[in-house]
C-alpha positions in Angstrom: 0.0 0.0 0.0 2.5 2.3 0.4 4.7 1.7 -2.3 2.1 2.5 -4.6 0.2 5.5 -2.7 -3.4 3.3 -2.3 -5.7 5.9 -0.8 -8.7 4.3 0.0 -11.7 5.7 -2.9 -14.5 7.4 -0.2 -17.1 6.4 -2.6 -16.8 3.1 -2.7 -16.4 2.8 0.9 -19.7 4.4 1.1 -21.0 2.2 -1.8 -20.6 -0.8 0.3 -21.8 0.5 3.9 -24.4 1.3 2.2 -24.9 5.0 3.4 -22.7 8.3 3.2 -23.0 9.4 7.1 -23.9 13.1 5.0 -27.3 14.8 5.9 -28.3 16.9 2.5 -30.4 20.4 3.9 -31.6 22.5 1.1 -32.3 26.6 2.2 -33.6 29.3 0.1 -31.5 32.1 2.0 -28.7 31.5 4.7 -29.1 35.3 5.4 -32.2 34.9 6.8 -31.7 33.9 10.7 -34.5 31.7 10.7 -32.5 29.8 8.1 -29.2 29.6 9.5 -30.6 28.8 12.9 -32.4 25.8 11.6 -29.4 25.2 8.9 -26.9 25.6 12.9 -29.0 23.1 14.7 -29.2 20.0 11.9 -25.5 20.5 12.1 -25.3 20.2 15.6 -27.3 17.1 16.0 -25.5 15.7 12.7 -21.7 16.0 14.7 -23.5 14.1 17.6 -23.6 11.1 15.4 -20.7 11.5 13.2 -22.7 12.7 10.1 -21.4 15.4 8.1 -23.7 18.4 6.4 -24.4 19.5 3.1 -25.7 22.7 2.7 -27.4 24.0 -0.5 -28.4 27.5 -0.8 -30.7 28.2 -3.7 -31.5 31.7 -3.6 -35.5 31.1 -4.0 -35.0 29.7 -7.6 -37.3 27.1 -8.3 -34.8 25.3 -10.9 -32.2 25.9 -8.4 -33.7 23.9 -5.6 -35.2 20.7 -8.4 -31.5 20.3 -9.0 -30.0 20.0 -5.7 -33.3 18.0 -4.2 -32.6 15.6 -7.7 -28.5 15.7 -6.4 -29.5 14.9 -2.9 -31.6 12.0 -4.3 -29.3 10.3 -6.8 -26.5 10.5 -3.7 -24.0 12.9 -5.5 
Protein backbone atom coordinates (compact mmCIF):
# COMPACT_ATOMS: atom_id res chain seq x y z
CA UNK A 1 0.00 0.00 0.00
CA UNK A 2 2.53 2.26 0.37
CA UNK A 3 4.69 1.71 -2.29
CA UNK A 4 2.09 2.53 -4.55
CA UNK A 5 0.23 5.49 -2.75
CA UNK A 6 -3.35 3.29 -2.25
CA UNK A 7 -5.71 5.86 -0.78
CA UNK A 8 -8.66 4.26 -0.05
CA UNK A 9 -11.68 5.72 -2.87
CA UNK A 10 -14.47 7.37 -0.16
CA UNK A 11 -17.07 6.37 -2.65
CA UNK A 12 -16.78 3.08 -2.73
CA UNK A 13 -16.45 2.84 0.88
CA UNK A 14 -19.73 4.42 1.10
CA UNK A 15 -20.95 2.23 -1.82
CA UNK A 16 -20.56 -0.84 0.25
CA UNK A 17 -21.84 0.50 3.88
CA UNK A 18 -24.38 1.28 2.22
CA UNK A 19 -24.89 4.98 3.35
CA UNK A 20 -22.68 8.26 3.24
CA UNK A 21 -23.03 9.39 7.10
CA UNK A 22 -23.93 13.05 4.97
CA UNK A 23 -27.35 14.76 5.86
CA UNK A 24 -28.29 16.88 2.52
CA UNK A 25 -30.44 20.36 3.89
CA UNK A 26 -31.55 22.53 1.08
CA UNK A 27 -32.35 26.57 2.17
CA UNK A 28 -33.62 29.34 0.13
CA UNK A 29 -31.52 32.10 2.02
CA UNK A 30 -28.74 31.51 4.68
CA UNK A 31 -29.12 35.33 5.39
CA UNK A 32 -32.15 34.94 6.81
CA UNK A 33 -31.66 33.91 10.72
CA UNK A 34 -34.51 31.73 10.72
CA UNK A 35 -32.52 29.76 8.05
CA UNK A 36 -29.23 29.65 9.49
CA UNK A 37 -30.60 28.84 12.89
CA UNK A 38 -32.36 25.83 11.61
CA UNK A 39 -29.45 25.22 8.95
CA UNK A 40 -26.86 25.58 12.88
CA UNK A 41 -29.05 23.06 14.74
CA UNK A 42 -29.25 20.03 11.92
CA UNK A 43 -25.45 20.54 12.08
CA UNK A 44 -25.31 20.16 15.63
CA UNK A 45 -27.26 17.09 16.05
CA UNK A 46 -25.50 15.75 12.70
CA UNK A 47 -21.75 16.02 14.69
CA UNK A 48 -23.50 14.05 17.62
CA UNK A 49 -23.64 11.09 15.43
CA UNK A 50 -20.72 11.54 13.17
CA UNK A 51 -22.67 12.67 10.09
CA UNK A 52 -21.36 15.45 8.05
CA UNK A 53 -23.74 18.41 6.43
CA UNK A 54 -24.36 19.46 3.10
CA UNK A 55 -25.71 22.71 2.73
CA UNK A 56 -27.41 23.95 -0.51
CA UNK A 57 -28.44 27.53 -0.83
CA UNK A 58 -30.74 28.25 -3.68
CA UNK A 59 -31.51 31.70 -3.61
CA UNK A 60 -35.51 31.14 -4.04
CA UNK A 61 -34.98 29.72 -7.56
CA UNK A 62 -37.30 27.11 -8.30
CA UNK A 63 -34.83 25.27 -10.94
CA UNK A 64 -32.20 25.95 -8.37
CA UNK A 65 -33.74 23.85 -5.55
CA UNK A 66 -35.24 20.72 -8.43
CA UNK A 67 -31.48 20.34 -9.03
CA UNK A 68 -29.99 20.03 -5.69
CA UNK A 69 -33.27 18.03 -4.21
CA UNK A 70 -32.57 15.59 -7.66
CA UNK A 71 -28.54 15.69 -6.45
CA UNK A 72 -29.46 14.87 -2.89
CA UNK A 73 -31.63 12.01 -4.34
CA UNK A 74 -29.25 10.30 -6.80
CA UNK A 75 -26.46 10.54 -3.66
CA UNK A 76 -23.98 12.91 -5.52
Amino acid sequence: MELTNYERNINAVHLSKGKTNLIGVVVPSIKRPYFGLVAEGIAGEALKDNYKLVLIQTNYEEKRELEALMMLRSNK
